[in-house]
C-alpha positions as CSV (number, residue, x, y, z in Angstrom):
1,X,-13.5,32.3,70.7
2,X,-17.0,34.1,69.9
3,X,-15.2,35.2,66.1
4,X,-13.9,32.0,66.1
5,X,-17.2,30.3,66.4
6,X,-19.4,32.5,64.1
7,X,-16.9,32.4,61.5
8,X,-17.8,28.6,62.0
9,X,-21.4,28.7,62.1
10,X,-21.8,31.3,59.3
11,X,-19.5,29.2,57.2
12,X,-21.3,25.6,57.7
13,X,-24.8,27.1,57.1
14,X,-24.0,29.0,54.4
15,X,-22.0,26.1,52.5
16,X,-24.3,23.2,53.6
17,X,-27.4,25.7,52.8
18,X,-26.1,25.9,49.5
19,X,-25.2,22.3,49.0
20,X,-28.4,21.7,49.4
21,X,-29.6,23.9,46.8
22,X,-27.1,23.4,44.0
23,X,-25.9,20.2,45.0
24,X,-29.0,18.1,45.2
25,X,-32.0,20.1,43.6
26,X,-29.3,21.2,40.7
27,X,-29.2,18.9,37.4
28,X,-25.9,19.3,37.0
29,X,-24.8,17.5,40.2
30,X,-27.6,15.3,39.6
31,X,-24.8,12.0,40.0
32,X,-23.5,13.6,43.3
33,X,-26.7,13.9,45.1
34,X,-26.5,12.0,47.9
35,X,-22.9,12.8,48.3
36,X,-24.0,16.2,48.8
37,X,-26.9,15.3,51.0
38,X,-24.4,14.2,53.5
39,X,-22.2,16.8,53.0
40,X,-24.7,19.4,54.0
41,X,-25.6,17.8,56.6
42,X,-22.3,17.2,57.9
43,X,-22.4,20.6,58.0
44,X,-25.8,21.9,59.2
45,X,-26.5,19.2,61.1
46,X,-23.4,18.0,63.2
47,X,-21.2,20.9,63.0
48,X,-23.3,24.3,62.9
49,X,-25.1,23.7,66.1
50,X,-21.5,23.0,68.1
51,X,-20.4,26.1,66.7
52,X,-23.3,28.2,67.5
53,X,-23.4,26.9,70.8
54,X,-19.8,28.3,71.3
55,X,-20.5,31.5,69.5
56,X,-23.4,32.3,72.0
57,X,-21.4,31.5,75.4
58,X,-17.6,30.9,75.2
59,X,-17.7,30.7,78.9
60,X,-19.9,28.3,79.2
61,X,-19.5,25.8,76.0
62,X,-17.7,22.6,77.3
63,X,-20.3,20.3,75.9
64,X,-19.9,21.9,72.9
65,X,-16.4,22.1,72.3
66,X,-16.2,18.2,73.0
67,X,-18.5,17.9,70.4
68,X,-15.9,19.9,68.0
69,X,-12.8,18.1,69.4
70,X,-15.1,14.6,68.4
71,X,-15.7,16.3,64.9
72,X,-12.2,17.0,64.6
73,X,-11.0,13.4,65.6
74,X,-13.0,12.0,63.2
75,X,-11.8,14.1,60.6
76,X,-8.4,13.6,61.2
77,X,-8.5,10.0,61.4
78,X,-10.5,9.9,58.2
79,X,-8.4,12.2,56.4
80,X,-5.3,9.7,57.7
81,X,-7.2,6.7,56.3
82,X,-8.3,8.2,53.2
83,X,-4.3,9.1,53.0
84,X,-5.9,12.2,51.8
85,X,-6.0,15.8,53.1
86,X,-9.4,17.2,52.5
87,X,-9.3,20.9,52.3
88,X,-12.3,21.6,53.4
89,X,-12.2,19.9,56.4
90,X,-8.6,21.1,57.3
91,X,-9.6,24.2,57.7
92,X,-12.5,23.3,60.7
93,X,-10.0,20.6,62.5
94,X,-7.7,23.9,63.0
95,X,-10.6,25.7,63.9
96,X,-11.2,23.4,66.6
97,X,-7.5,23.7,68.1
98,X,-7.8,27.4,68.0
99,X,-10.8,27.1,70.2
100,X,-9.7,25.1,72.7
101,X,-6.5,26.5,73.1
102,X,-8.1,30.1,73.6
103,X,-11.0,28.1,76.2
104,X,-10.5,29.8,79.6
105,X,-11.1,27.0,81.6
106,X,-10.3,23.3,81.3
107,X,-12.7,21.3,79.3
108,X,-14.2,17.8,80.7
109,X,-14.5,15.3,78.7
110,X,-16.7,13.5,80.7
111,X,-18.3,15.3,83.3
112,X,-19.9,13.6,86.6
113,X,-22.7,11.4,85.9
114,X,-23.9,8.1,84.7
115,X,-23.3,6.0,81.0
116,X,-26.6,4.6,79.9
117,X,-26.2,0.7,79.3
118,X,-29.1,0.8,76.7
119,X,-27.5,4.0,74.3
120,X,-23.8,1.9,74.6
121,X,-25.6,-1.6,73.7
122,X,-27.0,0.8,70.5
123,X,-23.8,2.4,69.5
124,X,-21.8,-0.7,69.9
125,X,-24.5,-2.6,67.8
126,X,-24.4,0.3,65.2
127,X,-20.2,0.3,65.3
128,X,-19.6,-2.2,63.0
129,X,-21.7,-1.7,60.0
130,X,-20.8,2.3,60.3
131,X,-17.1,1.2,60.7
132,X,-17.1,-1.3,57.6
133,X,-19.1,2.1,55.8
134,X,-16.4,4.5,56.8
135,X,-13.5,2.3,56.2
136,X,-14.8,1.7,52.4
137,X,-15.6,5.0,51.2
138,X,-12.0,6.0,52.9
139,X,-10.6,3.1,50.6
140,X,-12.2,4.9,47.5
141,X,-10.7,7.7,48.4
142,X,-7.5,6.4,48.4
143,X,-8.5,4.3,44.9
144,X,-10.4,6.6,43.3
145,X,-8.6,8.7,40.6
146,X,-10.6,9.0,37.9
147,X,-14.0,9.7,38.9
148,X,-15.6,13.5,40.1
149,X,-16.6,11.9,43.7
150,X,-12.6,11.5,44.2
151,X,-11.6,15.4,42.6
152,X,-14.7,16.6,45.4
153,X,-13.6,14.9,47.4
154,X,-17.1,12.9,48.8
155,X,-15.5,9.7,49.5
156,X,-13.3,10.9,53.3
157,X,-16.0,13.5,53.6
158,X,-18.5,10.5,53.6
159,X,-16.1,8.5,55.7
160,X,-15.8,11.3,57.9
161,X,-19.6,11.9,58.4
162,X,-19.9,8.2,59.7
163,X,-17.1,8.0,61.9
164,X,-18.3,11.6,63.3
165,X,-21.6,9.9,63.9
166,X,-20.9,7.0,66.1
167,X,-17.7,9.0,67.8
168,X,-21.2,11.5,69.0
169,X,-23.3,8.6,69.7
170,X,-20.7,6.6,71.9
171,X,-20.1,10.1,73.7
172,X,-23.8,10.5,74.3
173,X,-24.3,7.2,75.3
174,X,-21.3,8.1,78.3
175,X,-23.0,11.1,79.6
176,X,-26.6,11.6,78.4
177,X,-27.1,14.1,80.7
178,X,-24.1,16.2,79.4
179,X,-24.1,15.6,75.8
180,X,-27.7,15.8,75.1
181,X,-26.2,17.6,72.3
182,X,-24.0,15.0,70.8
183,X,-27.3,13.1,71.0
184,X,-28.9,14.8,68.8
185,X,-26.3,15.7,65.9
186,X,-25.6,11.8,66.0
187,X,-29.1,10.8,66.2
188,X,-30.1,13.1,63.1
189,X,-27.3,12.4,61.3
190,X,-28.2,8.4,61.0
191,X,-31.5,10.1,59.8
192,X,-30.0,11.7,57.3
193,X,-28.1,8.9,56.1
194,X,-31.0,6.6,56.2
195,X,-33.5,9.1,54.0
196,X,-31.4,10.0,51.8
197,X,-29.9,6.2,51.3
198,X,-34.3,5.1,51.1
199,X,-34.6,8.4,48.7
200,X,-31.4,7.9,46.4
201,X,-31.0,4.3,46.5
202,X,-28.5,3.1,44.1
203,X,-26.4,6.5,44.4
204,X,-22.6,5.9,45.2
205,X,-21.8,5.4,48.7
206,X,-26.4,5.2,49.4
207,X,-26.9,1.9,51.8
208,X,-28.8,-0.2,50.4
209,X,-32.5,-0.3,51.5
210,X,-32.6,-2.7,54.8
211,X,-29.7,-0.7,56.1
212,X,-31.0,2.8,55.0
213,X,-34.1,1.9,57.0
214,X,-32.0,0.5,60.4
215,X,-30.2,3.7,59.9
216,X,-33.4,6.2,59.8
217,X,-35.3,3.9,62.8
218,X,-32.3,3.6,64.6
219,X,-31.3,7.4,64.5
220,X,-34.9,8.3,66.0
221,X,-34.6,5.8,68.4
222,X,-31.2,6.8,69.4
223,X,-32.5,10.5,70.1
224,X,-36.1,9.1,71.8
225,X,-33.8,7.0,74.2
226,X,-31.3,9.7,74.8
227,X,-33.9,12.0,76.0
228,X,-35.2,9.6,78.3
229,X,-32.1,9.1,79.8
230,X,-31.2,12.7,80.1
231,X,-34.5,13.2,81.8
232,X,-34.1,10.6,84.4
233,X,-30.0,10.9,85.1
234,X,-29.6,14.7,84.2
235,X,-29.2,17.2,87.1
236,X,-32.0,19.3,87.4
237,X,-30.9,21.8,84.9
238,X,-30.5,19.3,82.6
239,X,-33.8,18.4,83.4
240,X,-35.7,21.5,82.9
241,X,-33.9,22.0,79.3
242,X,-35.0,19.1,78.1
């Protein structure tokens, strides 16, 4: 599981490290920027810190490894909508299965403890508008067949960075106190989103300026309220992490 997971880690930062650096900054992906703003952050952000949690404890990573089966989910299901098979996200979904089928112990979805009313009012709110998102840039994918964002495939991997960032904030807002962590991959992923839309507005698949702002304030509140919640519901070693 530890190889496993560092192969992961190692693999996400360094890709998503160097999206960043060729990918935006670079004037020769100048049209894909904000495609490759969410793509390293799909990386760095929502996937590398599952993986390096994993890495550093295998016995003691269930949080974690939900977080990677959520990932996984919402590639899959992207992937299946997009009718498209994504090779670079293939290669994490199996990943994933190796993991948990080498986990020693049986993995909770959702461990003891309370949902928090406030974080499902937020996800449900934010579910539509990041379904309607997902479901259109899965439809270019499957339209597309001309342009570079369909032979890069940006359009599922843009699709899957939304649905991967409500499937983390509906599993955050179940158990707060368990998946702080899925708190704050989903939380900073909406910021992400939201920058870059405010920063590159007008790029393909950017949100158009109200939205890019509902997505930045509503990521930081997301995380604010999450930690609140984990504070007051957590058990006490929740507690003192936080």
């Amino acid at each position: 599981m530890r190889i496993i997971a560092i192969v992961m880690a190692l693999s996400a930062i360094a890709f998503g490290l160097f999206t960043v650096v060729f990918g935006i900054v670079g004037p020769l992906q100048a049209p894909h920027a904000f495609h490759n703003a969410v793509v390293a952050s799909l990386l760095v952000v929502i996937s590398a810190p599952a993986a390096i949690a994993v890495a550093r404890s295998p016995t003691d990573s269930e949080p974690a490894l939900v977080v990677l089966a959520v990932l996984a989910i919402a590639g899959l299901a992207t992937m299946a909508a997009s009718l498209t098979i994504d090779p670079f996200t293939m290669p994490f979904v199996v990943s994933v299965g190796l993991l948990w089928a080498l986990a020693p112990y049986r993995v909770q979805l959702l461990p003891s403890g309370r949902p928090s009313p406030i974080l499902i009012v937020v996800v449900l709110a934010a579910a539509i508008p990041l379904a309607v998102y997902a479901y259109g840039n899965a439809e270019l994918q499957r339209t597309d067949t001309t342009s570079a964002h369909d032979a890069f495939f940006h359009w599922v991997e843009t699709s899957f960075y939304a649905v991967a960032a409500l499937g983390l904030g509906l599993l955050a807002a179940l158990r707060p106190s368990a998946h702080r962590l899925a708190a704050w991959s989903g939380g900073l992923a909406l910021v992400v989103l939201g920058a870059a839309s405010l920063m590159l507005e007008g790029y393909a698949s950017s949100l158009p300026s109200p939205w890019g702002w509902t997505a930045l304030v509503g990521g930081i509140a997301f995380i604010a309220v999450a930690r609140w919640e984990a504070r007051g519901s957590g058990s006490p070693r929740a507690i003192a992490e936080n």
